[in-house]
PDB file of N, CA, C, O and CB in Angstrom:
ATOM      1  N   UNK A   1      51.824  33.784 130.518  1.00  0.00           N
ATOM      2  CA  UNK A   1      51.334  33.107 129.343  1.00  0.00           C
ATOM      3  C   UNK A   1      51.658  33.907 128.079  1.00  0.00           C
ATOM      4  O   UNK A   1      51.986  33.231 127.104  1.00  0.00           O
ATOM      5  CB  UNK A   1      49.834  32.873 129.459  1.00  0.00           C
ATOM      6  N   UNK A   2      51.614  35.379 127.920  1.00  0.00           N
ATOM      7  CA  UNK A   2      51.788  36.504 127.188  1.00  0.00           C
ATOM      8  C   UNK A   2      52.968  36.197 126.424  1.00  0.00           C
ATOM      9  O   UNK A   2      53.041  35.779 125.268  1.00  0.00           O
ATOM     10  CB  UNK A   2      51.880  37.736 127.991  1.00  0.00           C
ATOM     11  N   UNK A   3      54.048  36.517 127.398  1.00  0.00           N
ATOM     12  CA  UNK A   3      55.209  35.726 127.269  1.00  0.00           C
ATOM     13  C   UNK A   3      56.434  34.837 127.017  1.00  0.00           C
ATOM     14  O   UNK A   3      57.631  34.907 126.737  1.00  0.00           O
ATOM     15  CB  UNK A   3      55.156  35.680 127.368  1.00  0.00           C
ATOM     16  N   UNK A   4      54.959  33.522 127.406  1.00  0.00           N
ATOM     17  CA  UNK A   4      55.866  32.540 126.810  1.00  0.00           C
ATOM     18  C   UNK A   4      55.259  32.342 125.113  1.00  0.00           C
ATOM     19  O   UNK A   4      55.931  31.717 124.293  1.00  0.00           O
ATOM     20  CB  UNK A   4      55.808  30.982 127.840  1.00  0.00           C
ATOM     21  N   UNK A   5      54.103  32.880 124.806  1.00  0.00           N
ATOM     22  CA  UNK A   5      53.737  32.656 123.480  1.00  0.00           C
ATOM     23  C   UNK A   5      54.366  34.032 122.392  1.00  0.00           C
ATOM     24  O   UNK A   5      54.107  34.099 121.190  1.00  0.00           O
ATOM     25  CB  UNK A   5      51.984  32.504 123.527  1.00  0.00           C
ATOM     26  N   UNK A   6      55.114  34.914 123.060  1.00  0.00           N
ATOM     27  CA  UNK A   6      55.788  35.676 122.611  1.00  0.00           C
ATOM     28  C   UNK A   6      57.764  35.287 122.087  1.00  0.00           C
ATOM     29  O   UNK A   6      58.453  35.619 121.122  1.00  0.00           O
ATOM     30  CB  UNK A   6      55.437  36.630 123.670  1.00  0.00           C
ATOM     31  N   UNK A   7      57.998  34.512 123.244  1.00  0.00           N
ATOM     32  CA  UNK A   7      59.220  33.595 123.175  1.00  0.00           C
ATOM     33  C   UNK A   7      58.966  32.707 121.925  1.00  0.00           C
ATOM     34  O   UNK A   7      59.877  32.588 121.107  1.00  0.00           O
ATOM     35  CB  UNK A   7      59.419  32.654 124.579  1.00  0.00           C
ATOM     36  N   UNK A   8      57.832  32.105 121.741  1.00  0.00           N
ATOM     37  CA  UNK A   8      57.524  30.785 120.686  1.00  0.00           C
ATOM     38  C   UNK A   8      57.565  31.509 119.453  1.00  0.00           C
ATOM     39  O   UNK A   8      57.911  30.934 118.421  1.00  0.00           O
ATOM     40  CB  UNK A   8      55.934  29.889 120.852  1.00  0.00           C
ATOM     41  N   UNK A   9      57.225  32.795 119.463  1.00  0.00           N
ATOM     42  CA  UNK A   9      56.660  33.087 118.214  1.00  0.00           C
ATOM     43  C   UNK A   9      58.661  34.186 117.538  1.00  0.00           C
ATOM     44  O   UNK A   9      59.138  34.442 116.432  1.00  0.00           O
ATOM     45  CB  UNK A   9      54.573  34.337 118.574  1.00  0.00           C
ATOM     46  N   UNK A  10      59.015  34.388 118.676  1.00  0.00           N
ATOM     47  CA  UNK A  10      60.461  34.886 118.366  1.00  0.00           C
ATOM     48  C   UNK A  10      61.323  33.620 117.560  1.00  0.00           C
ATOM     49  O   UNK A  10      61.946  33.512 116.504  1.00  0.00           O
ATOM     50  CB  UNK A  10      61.280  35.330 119.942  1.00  0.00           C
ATOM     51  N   UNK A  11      61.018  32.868 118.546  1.00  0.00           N
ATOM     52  CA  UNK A  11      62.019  31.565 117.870  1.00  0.00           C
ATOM     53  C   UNK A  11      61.611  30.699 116.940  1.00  0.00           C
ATOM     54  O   UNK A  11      62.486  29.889 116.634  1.00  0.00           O
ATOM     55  CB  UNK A  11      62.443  30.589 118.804  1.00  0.00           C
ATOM     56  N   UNK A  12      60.380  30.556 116.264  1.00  0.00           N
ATOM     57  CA  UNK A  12      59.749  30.211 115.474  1.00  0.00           C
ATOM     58  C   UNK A  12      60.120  30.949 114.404  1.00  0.00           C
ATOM     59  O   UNK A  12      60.756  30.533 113.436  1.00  0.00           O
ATOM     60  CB  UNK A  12      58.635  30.179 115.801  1.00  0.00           C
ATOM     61  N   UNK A  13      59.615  32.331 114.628  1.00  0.00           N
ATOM     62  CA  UNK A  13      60.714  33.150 113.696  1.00  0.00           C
ATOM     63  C   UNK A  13      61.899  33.460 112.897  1.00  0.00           C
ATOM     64  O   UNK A  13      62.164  33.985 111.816  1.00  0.00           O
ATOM     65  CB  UNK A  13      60.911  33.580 113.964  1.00  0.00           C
ATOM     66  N   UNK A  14      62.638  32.788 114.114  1.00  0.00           N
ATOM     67  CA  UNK A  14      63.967  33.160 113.840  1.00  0.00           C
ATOM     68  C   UNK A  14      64.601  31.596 112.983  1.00  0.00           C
ATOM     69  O   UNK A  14      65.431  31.660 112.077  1.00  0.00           O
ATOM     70  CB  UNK A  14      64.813  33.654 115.496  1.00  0.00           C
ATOM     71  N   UNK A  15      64.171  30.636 113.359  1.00  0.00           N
ATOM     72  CA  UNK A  15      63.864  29.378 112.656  1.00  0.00           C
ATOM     73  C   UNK A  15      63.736  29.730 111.334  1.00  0.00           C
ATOM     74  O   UNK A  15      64.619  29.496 110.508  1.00  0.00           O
ATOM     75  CB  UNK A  15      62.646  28.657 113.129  1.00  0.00           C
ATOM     76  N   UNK A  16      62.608  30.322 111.053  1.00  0.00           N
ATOM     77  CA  UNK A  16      62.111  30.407 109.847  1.00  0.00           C
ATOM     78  C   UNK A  16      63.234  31.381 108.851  1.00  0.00           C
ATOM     79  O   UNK A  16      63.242  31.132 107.646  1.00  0.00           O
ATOM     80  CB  UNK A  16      60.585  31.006 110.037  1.00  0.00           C
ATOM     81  N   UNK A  17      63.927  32.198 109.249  1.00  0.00           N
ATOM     82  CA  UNK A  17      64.974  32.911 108.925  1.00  0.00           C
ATOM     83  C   UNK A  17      65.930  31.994 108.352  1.00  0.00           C
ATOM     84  O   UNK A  17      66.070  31.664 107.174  1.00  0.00           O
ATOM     85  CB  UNK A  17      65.462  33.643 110.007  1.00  0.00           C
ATOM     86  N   UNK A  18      66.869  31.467 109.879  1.00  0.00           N
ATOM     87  CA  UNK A  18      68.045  30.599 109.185  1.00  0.00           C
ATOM     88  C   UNK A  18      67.516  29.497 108.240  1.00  0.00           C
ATOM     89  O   UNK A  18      68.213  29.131 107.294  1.00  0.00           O
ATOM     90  CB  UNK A  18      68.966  29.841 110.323  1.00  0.00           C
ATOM     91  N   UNK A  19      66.405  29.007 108.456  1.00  0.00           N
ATOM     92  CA  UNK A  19      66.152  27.621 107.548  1.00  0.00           C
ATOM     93  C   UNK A  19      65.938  28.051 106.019  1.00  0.00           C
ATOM     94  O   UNK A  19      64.824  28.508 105.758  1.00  0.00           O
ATOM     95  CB  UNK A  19      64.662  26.713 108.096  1.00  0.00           C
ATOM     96  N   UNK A  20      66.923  27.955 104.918  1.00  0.00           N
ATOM     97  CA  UNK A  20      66.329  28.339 103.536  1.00  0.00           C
ATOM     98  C   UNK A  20      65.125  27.380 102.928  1.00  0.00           C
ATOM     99  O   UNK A  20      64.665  26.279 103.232  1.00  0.00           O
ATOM    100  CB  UNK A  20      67.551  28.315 102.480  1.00  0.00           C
ATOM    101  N   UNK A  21      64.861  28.340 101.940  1.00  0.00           N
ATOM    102  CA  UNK A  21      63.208  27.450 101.678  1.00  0.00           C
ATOM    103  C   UNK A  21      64.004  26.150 100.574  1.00  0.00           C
ATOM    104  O   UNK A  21      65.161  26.205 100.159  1.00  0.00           O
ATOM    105  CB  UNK A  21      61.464  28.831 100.461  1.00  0.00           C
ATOM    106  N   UNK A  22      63.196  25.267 100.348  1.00  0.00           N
ATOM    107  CA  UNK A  22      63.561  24.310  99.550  1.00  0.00           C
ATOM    108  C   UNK A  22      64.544  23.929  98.233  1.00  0.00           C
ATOM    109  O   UNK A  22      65.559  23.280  97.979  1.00  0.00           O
ATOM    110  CB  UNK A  22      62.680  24.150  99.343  1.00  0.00           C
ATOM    111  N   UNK A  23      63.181  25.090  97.335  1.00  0.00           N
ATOM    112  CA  UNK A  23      63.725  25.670  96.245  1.00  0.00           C
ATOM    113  C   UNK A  23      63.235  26.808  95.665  1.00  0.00           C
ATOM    114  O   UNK A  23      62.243  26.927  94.945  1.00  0.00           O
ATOM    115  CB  UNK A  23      63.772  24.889  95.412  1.00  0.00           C
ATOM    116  N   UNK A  24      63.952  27.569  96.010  1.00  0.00           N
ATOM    117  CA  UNK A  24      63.562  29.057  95.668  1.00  0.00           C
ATOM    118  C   UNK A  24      63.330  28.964  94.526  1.00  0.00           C
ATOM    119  O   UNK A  24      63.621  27.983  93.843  1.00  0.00           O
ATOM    120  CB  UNK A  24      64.474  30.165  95.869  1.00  0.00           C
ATOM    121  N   UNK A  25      62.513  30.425  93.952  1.00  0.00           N
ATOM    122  CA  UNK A  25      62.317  30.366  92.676  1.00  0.00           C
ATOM    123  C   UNK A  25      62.865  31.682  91.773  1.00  0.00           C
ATOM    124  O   UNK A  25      63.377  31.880  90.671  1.00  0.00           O
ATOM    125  CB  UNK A  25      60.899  30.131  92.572  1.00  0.00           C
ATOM    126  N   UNK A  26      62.495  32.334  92.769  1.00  0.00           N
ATOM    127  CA  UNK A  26      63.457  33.818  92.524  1.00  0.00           C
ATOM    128  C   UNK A  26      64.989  33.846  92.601  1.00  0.00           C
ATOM    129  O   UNK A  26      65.635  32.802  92.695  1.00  0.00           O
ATOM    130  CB  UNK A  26      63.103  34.909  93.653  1.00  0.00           C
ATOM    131  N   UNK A  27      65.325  34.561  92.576  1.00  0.00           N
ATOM    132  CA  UNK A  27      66.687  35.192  93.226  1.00  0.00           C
ATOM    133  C   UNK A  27      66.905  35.832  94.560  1.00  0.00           C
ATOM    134  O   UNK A  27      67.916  35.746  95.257  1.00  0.00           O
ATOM    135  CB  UNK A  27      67.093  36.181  92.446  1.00  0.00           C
ATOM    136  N   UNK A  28      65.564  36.627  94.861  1.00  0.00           N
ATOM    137  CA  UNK A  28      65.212  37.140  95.971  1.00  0.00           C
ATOM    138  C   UNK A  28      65.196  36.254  97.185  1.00  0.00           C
ATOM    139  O   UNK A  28      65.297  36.572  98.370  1.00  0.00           O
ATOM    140  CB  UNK A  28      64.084  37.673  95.758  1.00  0.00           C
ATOM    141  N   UNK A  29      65.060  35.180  96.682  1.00  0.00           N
ATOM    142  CA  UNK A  29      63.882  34.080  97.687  1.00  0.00           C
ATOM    143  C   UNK A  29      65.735  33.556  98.421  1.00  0.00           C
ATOM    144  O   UNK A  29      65.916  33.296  99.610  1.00  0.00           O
ATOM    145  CB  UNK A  29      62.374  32.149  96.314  1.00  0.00           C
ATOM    146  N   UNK A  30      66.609  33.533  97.574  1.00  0.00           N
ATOM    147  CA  UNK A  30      67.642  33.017  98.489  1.00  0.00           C
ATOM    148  C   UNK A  30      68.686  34.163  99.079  1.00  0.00           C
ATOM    149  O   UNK A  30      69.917  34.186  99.101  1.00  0.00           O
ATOM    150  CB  UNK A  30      68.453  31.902  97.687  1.00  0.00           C
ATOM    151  N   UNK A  31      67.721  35.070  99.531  1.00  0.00           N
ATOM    152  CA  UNK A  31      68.186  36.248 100.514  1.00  0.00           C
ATOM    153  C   UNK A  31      67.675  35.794 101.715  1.00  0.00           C
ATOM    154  O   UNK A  31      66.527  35.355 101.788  1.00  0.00           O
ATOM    155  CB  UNK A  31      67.642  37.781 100.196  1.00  0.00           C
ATOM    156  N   UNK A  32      68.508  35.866 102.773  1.00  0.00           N
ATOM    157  CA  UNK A  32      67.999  35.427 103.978  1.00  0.00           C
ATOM    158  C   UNK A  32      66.735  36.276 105.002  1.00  0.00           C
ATOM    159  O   UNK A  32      65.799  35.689 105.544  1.00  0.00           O
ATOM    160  CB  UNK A  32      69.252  35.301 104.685  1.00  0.00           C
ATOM    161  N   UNK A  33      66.968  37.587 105.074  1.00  0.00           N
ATOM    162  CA  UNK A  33      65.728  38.039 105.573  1.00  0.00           C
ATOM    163  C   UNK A  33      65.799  38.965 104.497  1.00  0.00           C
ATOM    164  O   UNK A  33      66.533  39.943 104.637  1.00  0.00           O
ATOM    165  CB  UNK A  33      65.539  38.552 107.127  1.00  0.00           C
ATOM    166  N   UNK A  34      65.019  38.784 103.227  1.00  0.00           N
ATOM    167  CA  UNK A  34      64.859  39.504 101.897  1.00  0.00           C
ATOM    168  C   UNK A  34      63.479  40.008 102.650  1.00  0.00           C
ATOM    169  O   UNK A  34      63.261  41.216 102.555  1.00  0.00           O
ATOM    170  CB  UNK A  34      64.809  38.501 100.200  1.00  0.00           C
ATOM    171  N   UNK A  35      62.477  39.183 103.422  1.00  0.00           N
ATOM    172  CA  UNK A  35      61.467  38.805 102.978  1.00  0.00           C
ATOM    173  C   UNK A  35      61.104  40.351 104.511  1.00  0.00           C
ATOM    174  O   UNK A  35      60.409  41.366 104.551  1.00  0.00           O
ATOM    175  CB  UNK A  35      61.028  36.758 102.886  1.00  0.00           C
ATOM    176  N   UNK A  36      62.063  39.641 105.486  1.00  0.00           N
ATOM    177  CA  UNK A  36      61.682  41.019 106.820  1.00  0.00           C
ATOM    178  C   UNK A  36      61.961  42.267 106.596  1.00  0.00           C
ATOM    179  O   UNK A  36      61.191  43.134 107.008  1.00  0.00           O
ATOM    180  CB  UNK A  36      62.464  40.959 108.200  1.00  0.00           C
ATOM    181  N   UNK A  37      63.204  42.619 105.846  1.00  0.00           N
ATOM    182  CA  UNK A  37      63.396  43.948 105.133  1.00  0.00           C
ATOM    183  C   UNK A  37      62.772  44.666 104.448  1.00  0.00           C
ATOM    184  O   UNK A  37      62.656  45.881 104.604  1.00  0.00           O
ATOM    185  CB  UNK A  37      64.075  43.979 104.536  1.00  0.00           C
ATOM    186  N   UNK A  38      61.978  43.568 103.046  1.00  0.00           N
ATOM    187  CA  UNK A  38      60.812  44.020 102.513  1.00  0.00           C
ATOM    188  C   UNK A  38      59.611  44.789 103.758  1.00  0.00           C
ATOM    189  O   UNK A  38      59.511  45.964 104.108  1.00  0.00           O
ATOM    190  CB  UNK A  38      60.233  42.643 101.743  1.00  0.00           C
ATOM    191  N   UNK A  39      58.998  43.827 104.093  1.00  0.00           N
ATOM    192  CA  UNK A  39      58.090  44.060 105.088  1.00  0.00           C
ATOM    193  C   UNK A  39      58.144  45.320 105.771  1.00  0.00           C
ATOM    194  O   UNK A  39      57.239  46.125 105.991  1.00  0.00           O
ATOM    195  CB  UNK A  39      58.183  43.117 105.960  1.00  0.00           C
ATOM    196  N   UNK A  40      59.632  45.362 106.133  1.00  0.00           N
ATOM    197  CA  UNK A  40      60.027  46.796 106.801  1.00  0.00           C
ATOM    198  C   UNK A  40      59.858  47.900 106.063  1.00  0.00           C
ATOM    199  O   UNK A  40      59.030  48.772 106.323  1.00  0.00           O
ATOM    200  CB  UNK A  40      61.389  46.909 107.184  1.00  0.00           C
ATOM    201  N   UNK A  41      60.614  47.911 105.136  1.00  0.00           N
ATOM    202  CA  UNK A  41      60.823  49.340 104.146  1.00  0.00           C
ATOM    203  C   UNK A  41      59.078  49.363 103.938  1.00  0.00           C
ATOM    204  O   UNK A  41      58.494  50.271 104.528  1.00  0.00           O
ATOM    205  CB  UNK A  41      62.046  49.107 102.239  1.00  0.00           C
ATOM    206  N   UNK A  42      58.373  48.541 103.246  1.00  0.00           N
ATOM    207  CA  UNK A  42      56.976  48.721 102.907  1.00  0.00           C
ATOM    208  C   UNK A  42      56.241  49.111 103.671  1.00  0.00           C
ATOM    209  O   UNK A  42      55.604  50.105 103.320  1.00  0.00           O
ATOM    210  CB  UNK A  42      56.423  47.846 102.542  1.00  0.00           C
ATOM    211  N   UNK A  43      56.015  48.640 104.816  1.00  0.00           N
ATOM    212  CA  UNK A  43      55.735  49.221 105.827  1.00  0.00           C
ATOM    213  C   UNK A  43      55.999  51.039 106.713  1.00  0.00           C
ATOM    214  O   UNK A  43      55.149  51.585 107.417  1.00  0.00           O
ATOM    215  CB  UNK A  43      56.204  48.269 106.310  1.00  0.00           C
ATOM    216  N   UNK A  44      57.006  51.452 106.467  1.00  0.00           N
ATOM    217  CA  UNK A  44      57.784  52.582 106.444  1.00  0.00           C
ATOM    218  C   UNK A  44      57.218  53.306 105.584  1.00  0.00           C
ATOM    219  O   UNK A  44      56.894  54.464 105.849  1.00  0.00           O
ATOM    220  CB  UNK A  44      59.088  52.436 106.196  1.00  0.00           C
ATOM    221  N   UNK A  45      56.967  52.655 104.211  1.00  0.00           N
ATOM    222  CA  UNK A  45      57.100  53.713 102.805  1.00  0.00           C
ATOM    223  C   UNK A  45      54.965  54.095 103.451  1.00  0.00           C
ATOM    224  O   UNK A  45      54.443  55.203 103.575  1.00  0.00           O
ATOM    225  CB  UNK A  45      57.619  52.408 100.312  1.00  0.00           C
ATOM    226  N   UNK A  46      54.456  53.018 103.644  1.00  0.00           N
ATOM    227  CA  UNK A  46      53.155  52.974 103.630  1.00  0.00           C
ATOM    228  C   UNK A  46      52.971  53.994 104.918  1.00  0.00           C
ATOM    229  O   UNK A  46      52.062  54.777 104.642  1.00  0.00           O
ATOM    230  CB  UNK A  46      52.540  51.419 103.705  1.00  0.00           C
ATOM    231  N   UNK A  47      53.462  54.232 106.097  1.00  0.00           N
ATOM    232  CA  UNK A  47      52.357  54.933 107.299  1.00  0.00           C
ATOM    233  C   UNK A  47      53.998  56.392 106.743  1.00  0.00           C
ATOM    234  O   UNK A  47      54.366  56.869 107.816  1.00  0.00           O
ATOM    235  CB  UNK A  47      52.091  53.752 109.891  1.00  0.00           C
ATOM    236  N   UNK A  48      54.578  56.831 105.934  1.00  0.00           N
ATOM    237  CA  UNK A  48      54.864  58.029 105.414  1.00  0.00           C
ATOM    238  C   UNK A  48      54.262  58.327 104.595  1.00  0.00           C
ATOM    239  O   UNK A  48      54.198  59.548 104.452  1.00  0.00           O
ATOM    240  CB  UNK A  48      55.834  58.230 105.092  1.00  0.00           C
ATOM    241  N   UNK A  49      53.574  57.579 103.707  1.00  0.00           N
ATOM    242  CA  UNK A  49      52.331  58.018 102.309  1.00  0.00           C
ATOM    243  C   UNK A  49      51.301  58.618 103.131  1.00  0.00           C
ATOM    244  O   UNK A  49      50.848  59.761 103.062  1.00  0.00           O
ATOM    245  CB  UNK A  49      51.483  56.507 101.241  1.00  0.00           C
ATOM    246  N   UNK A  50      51.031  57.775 103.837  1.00  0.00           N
ATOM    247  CA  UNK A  50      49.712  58.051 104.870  1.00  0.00           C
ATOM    248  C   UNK A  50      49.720  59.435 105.835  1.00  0.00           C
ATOM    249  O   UNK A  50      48.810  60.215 106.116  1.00  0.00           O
ATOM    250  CB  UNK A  50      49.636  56.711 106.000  1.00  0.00           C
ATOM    251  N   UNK A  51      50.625  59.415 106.080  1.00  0.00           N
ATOM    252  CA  UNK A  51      51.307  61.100 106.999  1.00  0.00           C
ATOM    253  C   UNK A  51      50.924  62.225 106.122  1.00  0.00           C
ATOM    254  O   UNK A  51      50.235  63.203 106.413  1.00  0.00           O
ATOM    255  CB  UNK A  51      53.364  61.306 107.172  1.00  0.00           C
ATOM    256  N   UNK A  52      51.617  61.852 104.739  1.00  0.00           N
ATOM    257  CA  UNK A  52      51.591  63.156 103.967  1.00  0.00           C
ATOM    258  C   UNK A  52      50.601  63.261 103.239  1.00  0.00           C
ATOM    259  O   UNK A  52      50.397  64.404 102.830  1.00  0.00           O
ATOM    260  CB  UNK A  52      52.618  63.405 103.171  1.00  0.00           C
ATOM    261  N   UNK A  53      49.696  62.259 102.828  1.00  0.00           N
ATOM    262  CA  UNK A  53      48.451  62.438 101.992  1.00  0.00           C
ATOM    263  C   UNK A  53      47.469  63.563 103.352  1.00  0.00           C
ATOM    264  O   UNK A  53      46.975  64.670 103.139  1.00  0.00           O
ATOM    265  CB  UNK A  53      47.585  60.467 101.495  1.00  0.00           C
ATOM    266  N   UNK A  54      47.465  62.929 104.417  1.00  0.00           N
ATOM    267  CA  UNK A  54      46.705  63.103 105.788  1.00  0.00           C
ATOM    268  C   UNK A  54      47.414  64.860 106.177  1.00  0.00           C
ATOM    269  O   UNK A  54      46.910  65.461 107.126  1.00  0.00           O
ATOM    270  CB  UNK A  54      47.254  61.511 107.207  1.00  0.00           C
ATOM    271  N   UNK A  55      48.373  65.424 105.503  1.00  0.00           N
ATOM    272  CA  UNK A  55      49.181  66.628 105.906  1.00  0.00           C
ATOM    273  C   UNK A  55      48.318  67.691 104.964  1.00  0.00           C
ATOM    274  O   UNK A  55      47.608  68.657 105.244  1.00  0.00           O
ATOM    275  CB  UNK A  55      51.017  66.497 105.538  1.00  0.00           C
ATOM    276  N   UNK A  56      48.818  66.890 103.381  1.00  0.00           N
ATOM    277  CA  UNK A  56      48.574  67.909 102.679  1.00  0.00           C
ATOM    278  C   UNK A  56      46.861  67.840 101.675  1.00  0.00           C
ATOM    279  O   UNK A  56      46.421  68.693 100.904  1.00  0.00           O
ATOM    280  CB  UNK A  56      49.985  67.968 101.796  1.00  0.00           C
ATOM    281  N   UNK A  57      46.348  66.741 102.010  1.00  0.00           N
ATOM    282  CA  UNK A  57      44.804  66.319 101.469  1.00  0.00           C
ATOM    283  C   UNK A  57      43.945  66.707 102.803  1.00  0.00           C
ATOM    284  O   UNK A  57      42.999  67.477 102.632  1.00  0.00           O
ATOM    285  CB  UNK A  57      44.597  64.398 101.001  1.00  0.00           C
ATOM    286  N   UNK A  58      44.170  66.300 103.916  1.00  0.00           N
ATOM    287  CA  UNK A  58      42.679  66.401 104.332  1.00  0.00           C
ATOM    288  C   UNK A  58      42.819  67.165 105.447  1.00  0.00           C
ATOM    289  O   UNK A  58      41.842  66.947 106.163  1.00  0.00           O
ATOM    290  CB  UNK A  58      41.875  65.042 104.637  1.00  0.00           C
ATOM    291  N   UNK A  59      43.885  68.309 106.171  1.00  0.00           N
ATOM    292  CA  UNK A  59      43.702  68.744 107.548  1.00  0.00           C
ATOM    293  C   UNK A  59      43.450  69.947 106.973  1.00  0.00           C
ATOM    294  O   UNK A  59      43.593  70.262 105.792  1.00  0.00           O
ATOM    295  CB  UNK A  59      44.844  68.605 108.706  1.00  0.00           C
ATOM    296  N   UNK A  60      43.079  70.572 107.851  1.00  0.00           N
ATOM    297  CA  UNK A  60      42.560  72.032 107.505  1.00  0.00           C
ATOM    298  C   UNK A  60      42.909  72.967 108.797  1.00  0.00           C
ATOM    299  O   UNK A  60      43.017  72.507 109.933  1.00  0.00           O
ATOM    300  CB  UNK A  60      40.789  72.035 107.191  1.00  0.00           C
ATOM    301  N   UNK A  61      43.080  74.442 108.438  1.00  0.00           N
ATOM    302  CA  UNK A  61      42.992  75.408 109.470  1.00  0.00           C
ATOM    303  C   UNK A  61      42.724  75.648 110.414  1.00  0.00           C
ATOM    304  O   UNK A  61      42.502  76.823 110.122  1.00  0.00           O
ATOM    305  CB  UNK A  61      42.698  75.940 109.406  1.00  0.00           C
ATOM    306  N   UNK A  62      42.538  75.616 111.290  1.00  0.00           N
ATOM    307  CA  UNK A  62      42.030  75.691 112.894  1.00  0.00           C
ATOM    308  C   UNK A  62      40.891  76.573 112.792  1.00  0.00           C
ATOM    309  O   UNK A  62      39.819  76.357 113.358  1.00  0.00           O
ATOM    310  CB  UNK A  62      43.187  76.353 114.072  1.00  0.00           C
ATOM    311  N   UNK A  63      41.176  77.706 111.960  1.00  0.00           N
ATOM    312  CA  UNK A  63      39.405  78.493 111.685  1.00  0.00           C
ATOM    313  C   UNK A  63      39.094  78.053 110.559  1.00  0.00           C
ATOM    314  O   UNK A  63      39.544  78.910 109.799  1.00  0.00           O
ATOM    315  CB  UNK A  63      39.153  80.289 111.540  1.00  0.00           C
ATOM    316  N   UNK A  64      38.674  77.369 110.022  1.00  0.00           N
ATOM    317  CA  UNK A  64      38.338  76.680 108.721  1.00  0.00           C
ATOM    318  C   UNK A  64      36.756  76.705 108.874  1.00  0.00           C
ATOM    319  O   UNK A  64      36.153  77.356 108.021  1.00  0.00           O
ATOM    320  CB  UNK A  64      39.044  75.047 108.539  1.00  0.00           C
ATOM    321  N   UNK A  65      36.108  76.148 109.742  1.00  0.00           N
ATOM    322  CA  UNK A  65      34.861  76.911 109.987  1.00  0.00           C
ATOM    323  C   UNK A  65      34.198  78.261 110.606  1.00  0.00           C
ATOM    324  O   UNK A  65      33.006  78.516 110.784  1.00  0.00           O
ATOM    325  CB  UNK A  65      34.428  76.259 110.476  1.00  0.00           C
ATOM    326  N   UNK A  66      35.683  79.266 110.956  1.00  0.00           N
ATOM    327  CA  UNK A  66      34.548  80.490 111.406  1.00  0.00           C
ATOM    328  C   UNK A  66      34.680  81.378 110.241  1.00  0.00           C
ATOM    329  O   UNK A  66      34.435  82.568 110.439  1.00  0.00           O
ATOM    330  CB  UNK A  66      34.896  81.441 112.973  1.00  0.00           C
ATOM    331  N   UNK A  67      34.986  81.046 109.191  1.00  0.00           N
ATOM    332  CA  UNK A  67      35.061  82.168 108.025  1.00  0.00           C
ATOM    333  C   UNK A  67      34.012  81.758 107.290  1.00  0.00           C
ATOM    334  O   UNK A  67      33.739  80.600 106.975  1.00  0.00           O
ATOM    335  CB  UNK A  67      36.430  82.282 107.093  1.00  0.00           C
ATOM    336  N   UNK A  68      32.980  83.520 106.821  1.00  0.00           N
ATOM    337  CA  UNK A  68      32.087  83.133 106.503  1.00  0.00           C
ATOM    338  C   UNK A  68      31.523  82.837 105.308  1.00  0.00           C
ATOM    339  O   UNK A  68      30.388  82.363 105.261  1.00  0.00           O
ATOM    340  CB  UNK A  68      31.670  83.591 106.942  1.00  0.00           C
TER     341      UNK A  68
END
């Protein structure tokens, strides 16, 4: 069942790709996967912000509590 609603949602997808939208309004909008690339890079840029805020904001020393 997993599966086949995984198949639906690929090709539904991929549908949604080749089919251009009506009438774009941008310039962007008549890029064909403008919209999955975005998603990607943003996605990318967002859990590397998150790495390095989490590196250099909030971890601490391994003895960070035995010093007195």
């Amino acid at each position: 069942m997993k599966v086949i609603l995984l198949v639906l949602i690929f090709v539904f997808g991929l549908m949604g790709m080749l089919i251009p939208p009506g009438h774009p309004e941008f310039f962007w909008q008549r890029i064909p996967v403008f919209d999955l690339i975005f998603g990607l890079l943003g996605c990318a840029l967002l859990i590397l912000f998150s790495e390095a805020l989490g590196k250099y904001f909030l971890l601490r020393r391994e003895d960070y509590y035995d010093e007195p």
